[in-house]
C-alpha positions as CSV (number, residue, x, y, z in Angstrom):
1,X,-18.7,8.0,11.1
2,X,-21.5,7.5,8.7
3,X,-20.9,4.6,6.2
4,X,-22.5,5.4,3.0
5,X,-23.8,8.4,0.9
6,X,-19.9,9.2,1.0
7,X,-18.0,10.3,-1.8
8,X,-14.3,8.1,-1.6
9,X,-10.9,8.2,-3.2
10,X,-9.0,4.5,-2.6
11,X,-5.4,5.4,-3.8
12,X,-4.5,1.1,-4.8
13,X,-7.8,0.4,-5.6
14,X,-7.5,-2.1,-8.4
15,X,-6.6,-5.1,-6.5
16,X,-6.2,-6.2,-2.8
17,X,-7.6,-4.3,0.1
18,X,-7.9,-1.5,-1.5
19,X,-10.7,-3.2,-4.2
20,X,-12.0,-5.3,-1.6
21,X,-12.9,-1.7,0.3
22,X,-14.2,-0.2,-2.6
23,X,-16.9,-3.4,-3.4
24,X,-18.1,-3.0,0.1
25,X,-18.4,0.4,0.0
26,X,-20.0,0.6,-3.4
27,X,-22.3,-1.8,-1.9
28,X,-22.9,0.3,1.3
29,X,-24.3,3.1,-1.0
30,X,-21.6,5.4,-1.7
31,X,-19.5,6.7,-4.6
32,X,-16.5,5.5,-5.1
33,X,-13.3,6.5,-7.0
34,X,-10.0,4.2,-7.8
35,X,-6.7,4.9,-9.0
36,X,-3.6,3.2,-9.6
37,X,-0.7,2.7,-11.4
38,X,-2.0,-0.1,-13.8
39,X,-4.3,0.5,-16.7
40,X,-5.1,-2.9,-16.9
41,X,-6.0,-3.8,-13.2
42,X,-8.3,-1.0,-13.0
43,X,-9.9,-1.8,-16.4
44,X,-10.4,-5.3,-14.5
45,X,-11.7,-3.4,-11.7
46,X,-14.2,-1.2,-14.1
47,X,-15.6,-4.6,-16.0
48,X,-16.3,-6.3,-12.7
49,X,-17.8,-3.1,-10.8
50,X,-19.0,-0.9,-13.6
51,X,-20.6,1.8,-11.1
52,X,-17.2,2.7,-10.0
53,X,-14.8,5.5,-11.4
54,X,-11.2,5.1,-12.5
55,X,-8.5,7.1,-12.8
56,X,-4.5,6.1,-13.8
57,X,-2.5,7.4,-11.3
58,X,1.2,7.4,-10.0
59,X,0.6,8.3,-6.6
60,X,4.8,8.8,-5.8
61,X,4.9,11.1,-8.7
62,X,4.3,14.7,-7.4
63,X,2.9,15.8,-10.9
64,X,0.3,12.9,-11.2
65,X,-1.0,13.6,-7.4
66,X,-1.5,17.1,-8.4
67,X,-3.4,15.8,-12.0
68,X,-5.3,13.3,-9.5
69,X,-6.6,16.4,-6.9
70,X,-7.7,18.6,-9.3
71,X,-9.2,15.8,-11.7
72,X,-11.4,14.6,-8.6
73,X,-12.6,18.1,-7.2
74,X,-13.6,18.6,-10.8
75,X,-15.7,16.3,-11.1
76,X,-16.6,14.8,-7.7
77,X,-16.7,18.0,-5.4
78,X,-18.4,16.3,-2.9
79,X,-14.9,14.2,-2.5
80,X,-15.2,13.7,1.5
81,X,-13.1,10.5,2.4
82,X,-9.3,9.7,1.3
83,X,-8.2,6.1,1.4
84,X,-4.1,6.1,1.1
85,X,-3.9,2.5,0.3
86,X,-1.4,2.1,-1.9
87,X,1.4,0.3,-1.4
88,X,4.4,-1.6,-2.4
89,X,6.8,-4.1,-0.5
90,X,10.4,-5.2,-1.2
91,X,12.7,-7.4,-0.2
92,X,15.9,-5.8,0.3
93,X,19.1,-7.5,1.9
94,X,21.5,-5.0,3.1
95,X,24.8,-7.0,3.2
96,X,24.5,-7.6,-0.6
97,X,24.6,-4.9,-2.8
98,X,21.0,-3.1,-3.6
99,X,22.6,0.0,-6.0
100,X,19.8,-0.7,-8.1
101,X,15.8,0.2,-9.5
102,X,14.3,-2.0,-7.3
103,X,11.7,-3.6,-9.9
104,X,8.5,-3.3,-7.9
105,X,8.8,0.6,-7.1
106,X,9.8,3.2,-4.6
107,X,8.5,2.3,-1.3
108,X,9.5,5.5,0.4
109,X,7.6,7.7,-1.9
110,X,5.0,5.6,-2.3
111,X,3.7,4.5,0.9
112,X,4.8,6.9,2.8
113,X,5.8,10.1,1.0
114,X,2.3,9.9,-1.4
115,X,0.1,9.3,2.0
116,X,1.5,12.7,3.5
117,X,1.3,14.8,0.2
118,X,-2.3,13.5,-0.6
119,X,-3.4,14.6,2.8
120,X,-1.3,17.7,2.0
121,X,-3.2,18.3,-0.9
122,X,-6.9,17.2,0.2
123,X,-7.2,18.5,3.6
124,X,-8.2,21.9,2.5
125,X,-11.7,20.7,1.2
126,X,-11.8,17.4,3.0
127,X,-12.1,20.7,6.3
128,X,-14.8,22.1,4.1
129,X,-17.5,18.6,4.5
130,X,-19.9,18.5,6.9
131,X,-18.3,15.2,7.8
132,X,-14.8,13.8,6.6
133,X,-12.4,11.3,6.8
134,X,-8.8,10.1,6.0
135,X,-7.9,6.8,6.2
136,X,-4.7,5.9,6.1
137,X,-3.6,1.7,5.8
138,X,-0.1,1.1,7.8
139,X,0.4,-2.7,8.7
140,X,1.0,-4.7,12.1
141,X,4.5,-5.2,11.1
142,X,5.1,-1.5,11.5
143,X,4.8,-2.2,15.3
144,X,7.1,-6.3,15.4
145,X,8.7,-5.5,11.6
146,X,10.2,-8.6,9.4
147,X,14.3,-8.0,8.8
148,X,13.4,-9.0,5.6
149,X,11.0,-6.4,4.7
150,X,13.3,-3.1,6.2
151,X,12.0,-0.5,4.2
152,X,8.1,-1.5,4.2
153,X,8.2,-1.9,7.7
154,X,9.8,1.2,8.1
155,X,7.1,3.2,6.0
156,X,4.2,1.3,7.8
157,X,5.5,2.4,11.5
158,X,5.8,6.5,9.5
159,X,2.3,6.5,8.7
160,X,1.3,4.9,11.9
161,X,3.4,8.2,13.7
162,X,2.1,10.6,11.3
163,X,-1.4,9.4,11.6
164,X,-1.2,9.8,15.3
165,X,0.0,13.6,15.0
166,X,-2.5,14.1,12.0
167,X,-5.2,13.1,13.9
168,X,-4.4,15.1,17.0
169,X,-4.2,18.6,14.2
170,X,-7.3,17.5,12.8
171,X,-9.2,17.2,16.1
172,X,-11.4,20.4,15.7
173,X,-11.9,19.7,12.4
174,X,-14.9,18.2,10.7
175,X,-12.2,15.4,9.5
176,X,-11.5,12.4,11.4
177,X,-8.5,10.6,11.0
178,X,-8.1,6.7,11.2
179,X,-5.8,4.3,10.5
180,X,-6.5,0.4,9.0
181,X,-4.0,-1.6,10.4
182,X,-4.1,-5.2,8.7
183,X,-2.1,-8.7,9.3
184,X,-0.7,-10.9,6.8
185,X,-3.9,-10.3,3.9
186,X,-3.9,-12.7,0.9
187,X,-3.4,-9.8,-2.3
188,X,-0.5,-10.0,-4.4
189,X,1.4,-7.4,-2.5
190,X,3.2,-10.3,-0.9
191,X,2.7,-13.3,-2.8
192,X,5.9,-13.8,-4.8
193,X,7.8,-13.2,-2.1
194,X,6.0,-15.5,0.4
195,X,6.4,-18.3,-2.7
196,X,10.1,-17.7,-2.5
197,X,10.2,-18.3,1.0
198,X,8.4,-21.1,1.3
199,X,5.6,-19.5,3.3
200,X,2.4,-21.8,3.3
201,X,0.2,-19.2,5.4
202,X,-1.1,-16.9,2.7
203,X,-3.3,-14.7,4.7
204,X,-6.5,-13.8,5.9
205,X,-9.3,-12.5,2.8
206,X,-8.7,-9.0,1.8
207,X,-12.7,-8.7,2.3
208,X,-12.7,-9.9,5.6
209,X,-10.0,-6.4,6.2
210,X,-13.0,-4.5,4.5
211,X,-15.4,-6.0,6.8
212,X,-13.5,-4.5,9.9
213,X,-12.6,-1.7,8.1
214,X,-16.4,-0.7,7.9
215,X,-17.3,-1.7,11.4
216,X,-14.2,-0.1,13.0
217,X,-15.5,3.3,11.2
218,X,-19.0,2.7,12.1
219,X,-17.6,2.9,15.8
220,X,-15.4,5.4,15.6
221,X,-12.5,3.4,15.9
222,X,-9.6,4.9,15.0
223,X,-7.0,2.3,15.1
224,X,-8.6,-0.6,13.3
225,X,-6.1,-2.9,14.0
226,X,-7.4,-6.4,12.2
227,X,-6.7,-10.0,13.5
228,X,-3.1,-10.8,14.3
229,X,-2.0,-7.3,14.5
230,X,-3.5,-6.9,17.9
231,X,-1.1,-9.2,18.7
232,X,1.8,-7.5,17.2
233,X,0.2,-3.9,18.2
234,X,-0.3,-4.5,21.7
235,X,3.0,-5.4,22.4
236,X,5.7,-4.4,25.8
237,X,9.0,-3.1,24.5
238,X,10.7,-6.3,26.1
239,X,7.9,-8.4,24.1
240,X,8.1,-6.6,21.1
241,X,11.8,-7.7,20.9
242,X,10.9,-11.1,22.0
243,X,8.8,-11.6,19.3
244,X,10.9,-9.8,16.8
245,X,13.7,-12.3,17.3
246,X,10.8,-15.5,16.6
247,X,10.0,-13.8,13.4
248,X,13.3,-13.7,12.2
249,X,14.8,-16.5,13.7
250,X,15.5,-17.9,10.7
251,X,16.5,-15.1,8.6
């Protein structure tokens, strides 16, 4: 896949991965588009990048992803890669009782429900482009998940099973389908909760993701799977388990 003179949506764009992407890109020479939830990230985003486009979007509300399509065929109808970055992680303890709003969102409909509507929504001209793409970011730990983490790590191994199957639908199609499949990345997806448990390991660079990312496309590879996650990717069933039971020893 060709790296620049692309016209890209990163759902998540403001902070994290998915602004780390869209620097790289911007500075690979394409166009790139950002939305997320938070006026004030992506204003952040805007002053620091001015070149790239913004757009306020709830990606788990069905209304806004349908305000979000038709704003970006509108005015970018060259629109020929999809990033579904977006993403939200909880803590959840299922022996205490959760009957509540969980503060930091809806991780069901956002990382995995939003990825497969988007795609829903897009693929129709995404099939149009001389040459497209879909990217969609799961996570190693939806292959050796945290206990901690039940519902993100649920999502993540979703994606990584609907990716698979999209892929293999898409195969005739002008539109290749990859998946970015990152370790523990230093953004503030997990940062308070690592500070409450005491983790000192904070990551690797959200740019150094981005990095991969690009090569991985450059080579057609369509399960980038960065650093550590090889590790937890590549995995036996019998090691898998092995491994599950280290991570969560002490849990």
């Amino acid at each position: 896949m060709k790296t620049n003179n692309n016209t890209i949506l990163i759902t998540g764009g403001a902070t994290g991965i998915g602004l780390a992407l869209a620097e790289l890109l911007l500075r690979n020479g394409n166009q790139v588009i950002i939305c997320g939830r938070r006026q004030d990230s992506l204003l952040q985003a805007k002053e620091k990048y001015p070149q790239i486009h913004t757009r306020v979007c709830d990606v788990s509300n069905v209304s806004d992803q349908q305000t979000l399509f038709d704003w970006v065929l509108g005015e970018f109808p060259y629109l020929n890669v999809l990033i579904n970055n977006a993403g939200v992680q909880n803590q959840v303890d299922y022996t205490k009782s959760i009957i509540k709003v969980l503060p930091n969102g809806d991780e069901i409909a956002i990382n995995f429900r939003a990825p497969v509507q988007l795609c829903a929504l897009f693929i129709p001209h995404l099939m149009k482009q001389k040459e497209a793409a879909i990217i969609n970011v799961s996570s190693g730990l939806g292959f050796v998940p945290l206990a901690m983490m039940p519902v993100y790590c649920a999502t993540k191994a979703a994606l990584h099973s609907f990716t698979w199957s999209l892929r293999h639908q898409l195969r005739k199609t002008t539109v290749k389908v990859f998946e970015l499949i990152p370790p523990t990345v230093d953004t503030e997806l997990d940062r308070g909760a690592r500070e409450q448990r005491r983790q000192d390991y904070r990551g690797i660079p959200a740019s150094e993701v981005a990095e991969a990312t690009l090569t991985g496309l450059e080579k057609d590879e369509f399960e980038i799977t960065v650093g550590q996650s090889q590790g937890l990717r590549n995995r036996t069933p019998q090691e898998a388990q092995e491994l599950f039971q280290r991570m969560n020893g002490n849990w």
